[in-house]
Structures are given as C-alpha cells and as structure tokens.
C-alpha positions in Angstrom: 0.0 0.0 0.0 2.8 2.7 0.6 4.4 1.5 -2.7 1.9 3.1 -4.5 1.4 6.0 -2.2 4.9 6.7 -2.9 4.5 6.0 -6.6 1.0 8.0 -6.8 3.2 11.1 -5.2 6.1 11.0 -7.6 3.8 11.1 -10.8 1.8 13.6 -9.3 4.8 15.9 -8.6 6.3 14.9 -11.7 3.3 15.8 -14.1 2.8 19.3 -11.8 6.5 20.1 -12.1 6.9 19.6 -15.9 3.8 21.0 -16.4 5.1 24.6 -14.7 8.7 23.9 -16.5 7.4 23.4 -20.0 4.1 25.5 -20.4 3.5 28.8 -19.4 0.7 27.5 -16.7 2.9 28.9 -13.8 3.9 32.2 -15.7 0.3 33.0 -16.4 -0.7 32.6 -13.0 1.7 34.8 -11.5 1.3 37.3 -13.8 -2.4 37.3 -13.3 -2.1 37.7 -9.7 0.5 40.5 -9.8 3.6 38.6 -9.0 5.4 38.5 -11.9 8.6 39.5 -9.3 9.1 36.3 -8.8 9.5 34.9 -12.4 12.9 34.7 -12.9 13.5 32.4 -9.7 11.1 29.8 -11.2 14.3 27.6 -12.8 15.8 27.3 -9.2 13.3 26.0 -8.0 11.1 24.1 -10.9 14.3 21.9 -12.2 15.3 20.5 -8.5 11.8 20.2 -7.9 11.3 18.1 -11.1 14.4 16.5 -10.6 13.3 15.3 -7.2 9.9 13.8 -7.9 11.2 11.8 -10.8 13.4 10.2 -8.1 10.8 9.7 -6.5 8.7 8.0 -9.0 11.7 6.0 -10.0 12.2 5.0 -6.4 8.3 4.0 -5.9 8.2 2.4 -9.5 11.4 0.0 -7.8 9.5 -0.5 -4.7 6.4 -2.0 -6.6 8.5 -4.0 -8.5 10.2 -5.7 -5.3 13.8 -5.1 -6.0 
C-alpha cells in the first residue's frame, strides 16, 4: 500500500512540475495575480523540484517491483 502512495506522489509531482517547467501555466498565473517579481527564480526552483519527484517515482516504481 505505501508502494503506490509513494509511486501515486512521484507522478503527481512529476506531471505538476513539468507542467510549470514546459508550459506557461505557472507564468500565467503569476502574472495574473501581480507577482510576476518572482519569475525569474522559477528555474531554481522548478528543475530540483522536477528533478526530485522523478526520483521519487523511479524509487516507488522500484518498490512496486520488489527489487
């Protein structure tokens, strides 16, 4: 059970953080809410982020598997 858990959190973070890395989603948003400021920190802290819940997917994907 907290296999998937695991798993079910890394794709969730995963699809959330490329979504905000390769679309303008995030840039929209922040714009429309007047805090476009804050724009050009997005890479430092959208890459790790992506980074991080793809090790986390590949981690809970490993888990299911048993090895």
């Amino acid at each position: 059970m907290a296999d998937k858990r695991v798993l079910g959190i890394g794709v969730t973070g995963t699809a959330i953080a490329a979504v905000c890395c390769f679309t303008p989603a995030l840039v929209l948003l922040l714009a429309a809410v007047g805090l476009s400021a804050i724009m050009g920190w997005l890479d430092y802290v959208l890459l790790p982020a992506l980074a991080l819940f793809v090790g986390i997917t590949v981690y809970g994907v490993m888990k299911a598997k048993g090895t």
